[in-house]
C-alpha positions as CSV (number, residue, x, y, z in Angstrom):
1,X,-38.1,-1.0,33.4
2,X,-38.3,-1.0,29.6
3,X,-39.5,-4.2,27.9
4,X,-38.1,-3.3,24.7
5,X,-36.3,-6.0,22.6
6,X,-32.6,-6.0,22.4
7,X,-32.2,-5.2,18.2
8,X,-32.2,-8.3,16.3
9,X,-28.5,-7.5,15.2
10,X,-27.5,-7.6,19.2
11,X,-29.8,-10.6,19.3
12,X,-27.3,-12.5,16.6
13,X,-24.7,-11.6,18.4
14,X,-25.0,-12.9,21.1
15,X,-26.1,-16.5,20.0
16,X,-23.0,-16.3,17.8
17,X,-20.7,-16.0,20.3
18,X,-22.9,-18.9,22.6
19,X,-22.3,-21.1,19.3
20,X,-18.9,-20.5,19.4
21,X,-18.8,-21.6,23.2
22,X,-20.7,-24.6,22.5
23,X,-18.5,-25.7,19.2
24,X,-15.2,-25.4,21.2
25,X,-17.0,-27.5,23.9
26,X,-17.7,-30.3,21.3
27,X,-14.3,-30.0,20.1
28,X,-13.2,-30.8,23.5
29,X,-15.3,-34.0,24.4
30,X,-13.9,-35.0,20.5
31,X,-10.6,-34.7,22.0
32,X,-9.5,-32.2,18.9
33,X,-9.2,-28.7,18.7
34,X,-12.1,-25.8,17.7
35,X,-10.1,-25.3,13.8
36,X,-9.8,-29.7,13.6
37,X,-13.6,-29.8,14.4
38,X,-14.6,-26.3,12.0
39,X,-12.8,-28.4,9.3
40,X,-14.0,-31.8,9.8
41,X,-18.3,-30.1,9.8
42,X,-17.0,-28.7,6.4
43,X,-15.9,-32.1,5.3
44,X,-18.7,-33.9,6.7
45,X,-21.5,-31.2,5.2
46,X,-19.5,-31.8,1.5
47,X,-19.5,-34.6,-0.8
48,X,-15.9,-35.5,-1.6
49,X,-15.0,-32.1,-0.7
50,X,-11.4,-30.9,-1.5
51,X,-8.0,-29.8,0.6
52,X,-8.1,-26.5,-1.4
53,X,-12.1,-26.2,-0.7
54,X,-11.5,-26.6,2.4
55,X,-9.0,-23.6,2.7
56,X,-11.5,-21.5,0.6
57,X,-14.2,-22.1,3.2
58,X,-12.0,-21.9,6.0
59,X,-9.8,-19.3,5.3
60,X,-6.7,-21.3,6.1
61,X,-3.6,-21.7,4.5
62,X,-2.9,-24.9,2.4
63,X,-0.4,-25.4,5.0
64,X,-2.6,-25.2,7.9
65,X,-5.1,-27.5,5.9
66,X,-2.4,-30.4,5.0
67,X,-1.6,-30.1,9.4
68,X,-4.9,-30.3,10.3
69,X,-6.2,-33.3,7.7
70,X,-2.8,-34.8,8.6
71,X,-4.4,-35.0,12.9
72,X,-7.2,-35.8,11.8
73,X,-6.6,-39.1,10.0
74,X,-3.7,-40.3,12.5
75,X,-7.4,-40.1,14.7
76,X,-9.5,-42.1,11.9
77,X,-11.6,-39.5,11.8
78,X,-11.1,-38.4,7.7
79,X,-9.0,-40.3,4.8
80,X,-7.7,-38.8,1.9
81,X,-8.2,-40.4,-1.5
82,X,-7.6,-39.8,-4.9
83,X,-10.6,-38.5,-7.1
84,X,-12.3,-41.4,-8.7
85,X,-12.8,-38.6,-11.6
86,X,-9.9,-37.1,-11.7
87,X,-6.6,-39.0,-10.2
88,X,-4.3,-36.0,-10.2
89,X,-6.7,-34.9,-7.2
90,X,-7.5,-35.7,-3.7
91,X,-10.8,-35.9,-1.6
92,X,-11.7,-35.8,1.8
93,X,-13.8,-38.5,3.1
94,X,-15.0,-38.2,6.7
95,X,-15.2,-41.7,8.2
96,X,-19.5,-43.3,8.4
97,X,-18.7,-44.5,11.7
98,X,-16.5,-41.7,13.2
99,X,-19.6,-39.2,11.6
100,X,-22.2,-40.9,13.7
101,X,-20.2,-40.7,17.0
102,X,-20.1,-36.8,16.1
103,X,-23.6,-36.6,15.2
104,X,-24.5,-37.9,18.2
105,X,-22.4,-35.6,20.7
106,X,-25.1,-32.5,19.1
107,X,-28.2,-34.7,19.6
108,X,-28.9,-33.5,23.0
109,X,-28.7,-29.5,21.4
110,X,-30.6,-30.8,18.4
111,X,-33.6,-32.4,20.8
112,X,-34.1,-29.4,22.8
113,X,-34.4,-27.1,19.6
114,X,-37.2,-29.9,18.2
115,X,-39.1,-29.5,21.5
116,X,-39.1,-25.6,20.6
117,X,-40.3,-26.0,17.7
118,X,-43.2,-28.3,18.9
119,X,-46.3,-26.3,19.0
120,X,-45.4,-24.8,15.8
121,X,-47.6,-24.6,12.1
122,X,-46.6,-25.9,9.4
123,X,-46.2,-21.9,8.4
124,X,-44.5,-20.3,10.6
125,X,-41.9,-23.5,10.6
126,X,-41.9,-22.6,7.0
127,X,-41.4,-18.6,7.4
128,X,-38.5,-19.8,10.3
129,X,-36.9,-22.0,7.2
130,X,-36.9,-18.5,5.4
131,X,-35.4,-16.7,7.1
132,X,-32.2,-18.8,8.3
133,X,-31.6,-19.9,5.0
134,X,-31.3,-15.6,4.6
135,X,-29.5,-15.6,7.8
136,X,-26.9,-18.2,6.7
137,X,-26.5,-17.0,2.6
138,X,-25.9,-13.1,4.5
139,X,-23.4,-14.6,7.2
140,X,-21.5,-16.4,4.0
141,X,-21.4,-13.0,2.7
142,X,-20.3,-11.1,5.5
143,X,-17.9,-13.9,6.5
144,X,-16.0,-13.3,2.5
145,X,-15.9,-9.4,3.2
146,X,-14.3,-9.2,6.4
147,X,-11.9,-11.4,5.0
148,X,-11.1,-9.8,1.9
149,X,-10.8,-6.5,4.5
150,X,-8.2,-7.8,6.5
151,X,-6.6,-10.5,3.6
152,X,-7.5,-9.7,0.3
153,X,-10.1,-11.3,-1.8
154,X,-13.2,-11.4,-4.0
155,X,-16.4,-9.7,-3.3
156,X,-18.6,-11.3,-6.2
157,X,-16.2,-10.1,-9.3
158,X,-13.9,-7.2,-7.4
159,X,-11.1,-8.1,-5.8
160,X,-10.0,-6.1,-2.9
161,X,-6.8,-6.0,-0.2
162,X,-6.1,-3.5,2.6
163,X,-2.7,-1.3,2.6
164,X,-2.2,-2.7,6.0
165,X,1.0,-2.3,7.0
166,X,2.7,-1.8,3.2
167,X,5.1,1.3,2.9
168,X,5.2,0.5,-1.0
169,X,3.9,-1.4,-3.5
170,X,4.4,-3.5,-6.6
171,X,1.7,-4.7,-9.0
172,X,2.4,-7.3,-11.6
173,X,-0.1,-7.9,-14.1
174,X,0.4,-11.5,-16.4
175,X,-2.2,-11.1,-19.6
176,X,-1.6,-14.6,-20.2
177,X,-2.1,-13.6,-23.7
178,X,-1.5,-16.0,-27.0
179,X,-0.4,-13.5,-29.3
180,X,1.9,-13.3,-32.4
181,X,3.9,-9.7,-33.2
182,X,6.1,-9.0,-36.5
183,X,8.1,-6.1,-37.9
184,X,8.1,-5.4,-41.2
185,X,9.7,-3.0,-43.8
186,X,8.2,-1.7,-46.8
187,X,8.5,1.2,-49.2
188,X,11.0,2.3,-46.7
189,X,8.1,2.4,-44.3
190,X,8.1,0.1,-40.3
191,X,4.5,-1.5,-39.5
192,X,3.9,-3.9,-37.5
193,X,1.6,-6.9,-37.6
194,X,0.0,-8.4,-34.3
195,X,-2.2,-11.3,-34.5
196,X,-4.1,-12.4,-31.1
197,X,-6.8,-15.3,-30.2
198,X,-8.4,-13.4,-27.9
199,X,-9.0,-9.7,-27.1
200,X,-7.0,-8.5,-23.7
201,X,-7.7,-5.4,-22.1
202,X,-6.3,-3.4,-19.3
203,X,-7.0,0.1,-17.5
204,X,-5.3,1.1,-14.6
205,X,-5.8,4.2,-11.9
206,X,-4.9,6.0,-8.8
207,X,-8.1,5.3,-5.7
208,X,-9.6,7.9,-3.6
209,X,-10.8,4.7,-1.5
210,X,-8.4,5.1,2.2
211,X,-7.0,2.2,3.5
212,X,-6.9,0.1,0.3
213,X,-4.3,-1.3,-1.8
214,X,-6.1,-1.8,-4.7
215,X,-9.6,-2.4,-6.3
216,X,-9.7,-4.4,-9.5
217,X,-12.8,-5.9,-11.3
218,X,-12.9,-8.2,-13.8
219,X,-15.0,-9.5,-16.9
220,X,-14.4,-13.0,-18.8
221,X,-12.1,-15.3,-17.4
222,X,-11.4,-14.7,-13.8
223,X,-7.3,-15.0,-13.1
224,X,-5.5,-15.6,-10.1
225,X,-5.0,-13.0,-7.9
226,X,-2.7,-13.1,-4.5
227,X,-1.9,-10.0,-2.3
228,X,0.7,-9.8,0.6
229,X,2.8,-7.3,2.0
230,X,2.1,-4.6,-0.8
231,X,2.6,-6.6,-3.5
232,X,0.1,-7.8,-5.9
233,X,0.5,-10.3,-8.8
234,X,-2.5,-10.9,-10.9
235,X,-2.0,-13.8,-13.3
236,X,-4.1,-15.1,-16.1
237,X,-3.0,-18.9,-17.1
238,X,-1.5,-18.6,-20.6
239,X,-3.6,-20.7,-22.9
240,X,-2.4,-20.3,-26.8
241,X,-5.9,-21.0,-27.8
242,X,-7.9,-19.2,-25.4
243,X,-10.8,-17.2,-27.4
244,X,-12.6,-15.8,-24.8
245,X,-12.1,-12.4,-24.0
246,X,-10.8,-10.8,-21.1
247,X,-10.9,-7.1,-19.2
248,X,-9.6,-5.9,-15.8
249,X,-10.0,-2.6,-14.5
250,X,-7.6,-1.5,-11.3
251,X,-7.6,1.1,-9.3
252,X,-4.4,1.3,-6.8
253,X,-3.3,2.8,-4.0
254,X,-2.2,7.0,-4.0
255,X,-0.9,6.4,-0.4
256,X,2.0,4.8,-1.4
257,X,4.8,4.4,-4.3
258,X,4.4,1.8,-6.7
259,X,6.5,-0.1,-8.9
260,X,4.5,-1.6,-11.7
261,X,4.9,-4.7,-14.5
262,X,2.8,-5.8,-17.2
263,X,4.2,-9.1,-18.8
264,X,2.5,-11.0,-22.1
265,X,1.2,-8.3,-24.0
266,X,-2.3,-6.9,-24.4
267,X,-5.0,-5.4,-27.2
268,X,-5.3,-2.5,-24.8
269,X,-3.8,-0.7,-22.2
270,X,-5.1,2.7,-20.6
271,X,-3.2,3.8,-17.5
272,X,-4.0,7.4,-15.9
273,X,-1.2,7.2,-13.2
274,X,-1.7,11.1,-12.7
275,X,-2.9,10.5,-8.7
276,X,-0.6,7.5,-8.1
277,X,3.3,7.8,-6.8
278,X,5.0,6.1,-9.5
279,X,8.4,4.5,-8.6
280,X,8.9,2.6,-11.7
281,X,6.7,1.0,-15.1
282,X,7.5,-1.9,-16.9
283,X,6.1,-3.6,-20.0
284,X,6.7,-6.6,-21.6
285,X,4.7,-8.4,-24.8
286,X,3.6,-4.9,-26.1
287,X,0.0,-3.8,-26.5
288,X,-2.0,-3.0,-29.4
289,X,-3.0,0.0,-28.5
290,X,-1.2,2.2,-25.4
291,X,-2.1,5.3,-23.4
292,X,-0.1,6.4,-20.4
293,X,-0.9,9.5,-18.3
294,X,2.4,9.7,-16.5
295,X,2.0,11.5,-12.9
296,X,4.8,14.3,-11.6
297,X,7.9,12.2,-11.0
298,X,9.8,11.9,-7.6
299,X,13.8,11.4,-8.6
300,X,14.6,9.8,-11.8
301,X,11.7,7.6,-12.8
302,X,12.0,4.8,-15.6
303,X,9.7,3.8,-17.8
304,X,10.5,0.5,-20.2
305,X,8.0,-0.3,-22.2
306,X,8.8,-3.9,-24.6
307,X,7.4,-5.8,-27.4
308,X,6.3,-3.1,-29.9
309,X,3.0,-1.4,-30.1
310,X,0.7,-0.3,-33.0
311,X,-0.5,3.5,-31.1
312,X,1.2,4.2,-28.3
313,X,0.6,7.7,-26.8
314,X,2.7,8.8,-23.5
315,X,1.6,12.2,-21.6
316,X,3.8,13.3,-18.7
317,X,2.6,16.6,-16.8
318,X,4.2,20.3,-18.4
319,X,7.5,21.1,-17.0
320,X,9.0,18.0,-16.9
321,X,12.2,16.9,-18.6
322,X,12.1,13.5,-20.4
323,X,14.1,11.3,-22.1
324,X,12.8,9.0,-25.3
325,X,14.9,6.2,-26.4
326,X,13.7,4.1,-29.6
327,X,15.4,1.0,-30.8
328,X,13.3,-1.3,-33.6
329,X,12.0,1.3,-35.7
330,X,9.3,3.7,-35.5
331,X,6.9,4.9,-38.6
332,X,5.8,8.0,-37.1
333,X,7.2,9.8,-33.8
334,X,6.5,12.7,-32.5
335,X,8.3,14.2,-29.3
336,X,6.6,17.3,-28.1
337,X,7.0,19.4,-31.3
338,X,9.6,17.4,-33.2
339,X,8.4,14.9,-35.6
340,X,10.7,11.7,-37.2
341,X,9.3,9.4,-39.6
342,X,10.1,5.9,-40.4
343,X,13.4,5.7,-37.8
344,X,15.4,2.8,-37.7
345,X,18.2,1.2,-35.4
346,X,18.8,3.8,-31.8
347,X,17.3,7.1,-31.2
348,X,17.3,9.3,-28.4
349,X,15.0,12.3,-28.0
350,X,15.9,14.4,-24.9
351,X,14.0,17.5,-23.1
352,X,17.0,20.6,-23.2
353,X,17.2,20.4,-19.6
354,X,17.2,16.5,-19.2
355,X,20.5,17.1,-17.9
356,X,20.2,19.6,-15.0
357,X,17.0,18.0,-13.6
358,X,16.3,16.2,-10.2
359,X,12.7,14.9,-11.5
360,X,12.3,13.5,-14.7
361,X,11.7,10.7,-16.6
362,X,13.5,8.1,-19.0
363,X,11.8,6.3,-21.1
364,X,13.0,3.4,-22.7
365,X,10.9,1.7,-25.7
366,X,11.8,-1.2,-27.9
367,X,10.2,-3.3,-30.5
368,X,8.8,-1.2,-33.2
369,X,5.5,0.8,-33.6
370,X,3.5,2.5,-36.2
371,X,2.3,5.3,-34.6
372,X,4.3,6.9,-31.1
373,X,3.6,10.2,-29.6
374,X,5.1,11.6,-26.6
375,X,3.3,14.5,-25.3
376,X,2.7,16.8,-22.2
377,X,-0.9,16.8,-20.6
């Protein structure tokens, strides 16, 4: 018979799932259940810890939290009060006498683990201290990418969510942006003036990755960012005087069609679509600067970009019909090989067999530009 360790992996294993056993039979001398008791050790190992920490650490809804902090203080157990520092917020505050009484139901556990420990040096209690303090910072980490595998949610600065069970998607992007845009007219010429506090910056693309909806770093201010049932709204607060810069870089989803919005304008946006199933683009608030690399469209596919832009360049693949509206004035347009300078009031541009096609594209843009080209790639 082999005397061979099990591997230390199997080894955490299976005191994980012995922990597990023991918390739940805790919970039940407490008289609560195994979530009431996971919450209340959060609480209790937390200075004035928050409802919403409490959900970050737990996973749980804000629903879930607000149920279980509602059992546990018709027990005694927590209270709720508002933040000495900050009255618009509450705190939970586990109850001195109540934590004792808790304490004490894991002071037979917490006994027999001292007598192990007995015969011990000072070192190798030291080297033990090591390495569950690695343990525990590597479960925390493990325990935040499982969930953002099943869930969604941030791995150190990228956000990531699974397709799951999504048959299409939508992505909305809010810049948050404080920004000012004006047309003007002179010498018979359109330009347009765009004056922002801060610099915001987008690029968007198809993933190779299977199985996830989308993969989206981020640099500067960290936005909100929520994903459920193929949709996915990222949202930077708007602040007029924000002067800190922001970038996000996304990749989406090719298994799937996608509708996508941009709202508040941005200093640059750079979209290769060309591997993703485009359903549908909006933008709203205009960019500074624009590049779209349209993919081959399914059906009639819409494009509405809003707000104006300084350069905007649009590349859809050879072959395929288009049609360019412009309202707000243009200084210089170019369609394939026709050129317009300095249009005013509505113009349409069309491919010569727009008409007779069953997948093309209409684009729609509004607001004014210096400098718009509409190309094939």
């Amino acid at each position: 018979m082999s005397s061979t360790s099990p591997p230390i992996g199997e080894v955490w294993r299976r005191l994980v799932a012995r922990a597990l056993v023991y918390h739940e039979a805790v919970a039940e001398r407490l008289g609560v259940n195994a979530t009431d008791l996971k919450c209340l050790e959060l609480a209790a190992g937390e200075d004035e810890i928050t409802p919403t920490r409490l959900a970050e650490l737990t996973g749980l809804t804000s629903g879930a939290i607000t149920g279980v902090l509602d059992r546990l203080e018709r027990r005694g157990i927590v209270r709720r009060e508002p933040d000495p520092d900050d009255r618009r917020k509450v705190v939970v505050r586990v109850d001195p006498e109540r934590a004792r009484a808790i304490s004490s139901l894991y002071a037979p556990f917490a006994s027999a683990s001292a007598d192990l420990l007995a015969g011990w040096s000072p070192a190798q209690r030291a080297a033990l201290d090591t390495y569950l303090g690695g343990v525990s910072a590597a479960l925390e980490d493990q325990i935040v990418r499982a969930r953002a595998q099943v869930r969604g949610g941030f791995i150190g600065d990228t956000y990531v969510a699974p397709v799951a069970e999504a048959t299409s998607g939508r992505f909305v992007f809010a810049s948050g942006s404080g920004r000012l845009a004006m047309n003007a007219a002179a010498l018979g010429q359109q330009a347009r003036v765009v004056v922002e506090a801060s610099a915001s910056r987008l690029a968007l693309a198809g993933s190779s990755r299977p199985g996830e909806l989308i993969r989206a770093s981020f640099v500067g201010p960290r936005p909100e960012v929520r994903a459920s049932a193929g949709v996915v709204t990222v949202r930077y607060p708007r602040r007029l005087l924000e002067v800190r810069s922001r970038s996000a870089r996304v990749a989406l989803s090719n298994e799937l069609p996608w509708t996508l919005e941009v709202d508040g304008g941005l200093t640059d946006l750079d979209a290769d679509l060309r591997s993703i199933r485009l359903a549908g683009l909006t933008i709203r608030g205009g960019a500074n600067h624009l590049r779209l690399q349209l993919p081959a469209p399914e059906g009639t596919v819409r494009v509405a970009i809003s707000g104006g832009a300084s350069d905007l360049r649009v590349d859809r693949p050879r072959g395929v019909p288009v049609v360019l509206r412009l309202r707000g004035g243009v200084s210089h347009a170019r369609f394939d090989d026709q050129r317009v300078r300095s249009a005013s009031g509505d113009v349409e541009l069309r491919s010569d067999d727009f008409a007779a096609a069953a997948d093309r594209y209409e684009i729609a843009f509004s607001g004014g530009a210096s400098n718009l080209e509409l190309g094939r790639s």
